[in-house]
C-alpha positions in Angstrom: 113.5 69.3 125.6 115.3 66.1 127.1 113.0 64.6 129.9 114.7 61.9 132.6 113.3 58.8 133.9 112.3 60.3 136.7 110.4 63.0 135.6 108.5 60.7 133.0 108.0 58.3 136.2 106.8 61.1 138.7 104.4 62.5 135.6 102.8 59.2 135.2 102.5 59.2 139.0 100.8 62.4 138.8 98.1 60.8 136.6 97.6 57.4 138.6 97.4 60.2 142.2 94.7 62.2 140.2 92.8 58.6 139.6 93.1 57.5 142.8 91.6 60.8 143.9 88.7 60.5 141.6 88.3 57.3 142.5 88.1 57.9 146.4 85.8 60.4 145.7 83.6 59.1 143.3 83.7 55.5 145.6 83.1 57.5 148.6 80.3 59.6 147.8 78.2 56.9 145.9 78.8 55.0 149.1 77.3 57.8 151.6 74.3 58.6 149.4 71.6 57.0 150.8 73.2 59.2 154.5 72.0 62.5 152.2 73.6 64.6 149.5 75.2 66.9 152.2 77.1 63.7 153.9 77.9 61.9 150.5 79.6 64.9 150.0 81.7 65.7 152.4 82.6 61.7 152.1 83.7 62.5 148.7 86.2 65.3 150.2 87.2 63.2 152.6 87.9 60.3 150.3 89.8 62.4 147.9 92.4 63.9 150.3 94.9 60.7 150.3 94.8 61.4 146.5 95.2 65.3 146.7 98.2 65.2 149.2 100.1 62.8 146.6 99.2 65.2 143.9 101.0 68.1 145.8 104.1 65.9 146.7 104.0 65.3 143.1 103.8 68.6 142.0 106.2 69.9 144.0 109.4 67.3 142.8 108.2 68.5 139.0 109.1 72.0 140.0 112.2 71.0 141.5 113.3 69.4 138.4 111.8 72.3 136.4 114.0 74.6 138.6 117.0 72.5 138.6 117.0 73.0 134.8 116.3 76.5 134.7 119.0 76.9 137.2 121.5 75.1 134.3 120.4 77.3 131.4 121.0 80.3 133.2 124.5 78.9 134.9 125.2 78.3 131.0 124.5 81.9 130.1 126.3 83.3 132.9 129.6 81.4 132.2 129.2 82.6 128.3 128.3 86.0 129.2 131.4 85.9 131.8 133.9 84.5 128.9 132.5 87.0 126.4 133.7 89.8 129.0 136.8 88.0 129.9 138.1 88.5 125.9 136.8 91.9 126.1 138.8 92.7 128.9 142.2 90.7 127.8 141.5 92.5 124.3 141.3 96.5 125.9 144.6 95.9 127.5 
């Protein structure tokens, strides 16, 4: 299966969003620990949210492209199944 550019580039953001979630959380809750376990974590929420949201934008152009494709196999199919009952048709009369 034939990727494009963009789909390699939005997979490659997926992975740097999914860091820079981690990373805002990890950052965040090592930063509110001495606050108490119960803060630090909710900091950690908090400070992986930014990252999160980017992952869903993400997400949801990969299934666009996924659905574009799909769309194009089974446009493909149609128009062969279509011809195949156009001869069929041309050949009974």
């Amino acid at each position: 299966m034939r990727r494009t550019v963009a789909e390699i580039l939005i997979n490659y953001l997926l992975g740097a969003a999914w860091a820079i979630a981690l990373f805002g959380a990890v950052y965040l809750f090592w930063s509110f620990l001495p606050f108490g376990f119960l803060i630090a974590f909710i900091a950690a929420i908090f400070g992986s949210l930014p990252g999160l949201v980017i992952v869903v934008f993400l997400e949801v152009a990969s299934l666009q492209f996924e659905k574009q494709r799909e769309l194009k196999k089974q446009t493909r199919l149609m128009e062969a199944i279509r011809k195949e009952l156009q001869n069929v048709t041309v050949c009974d009369n």
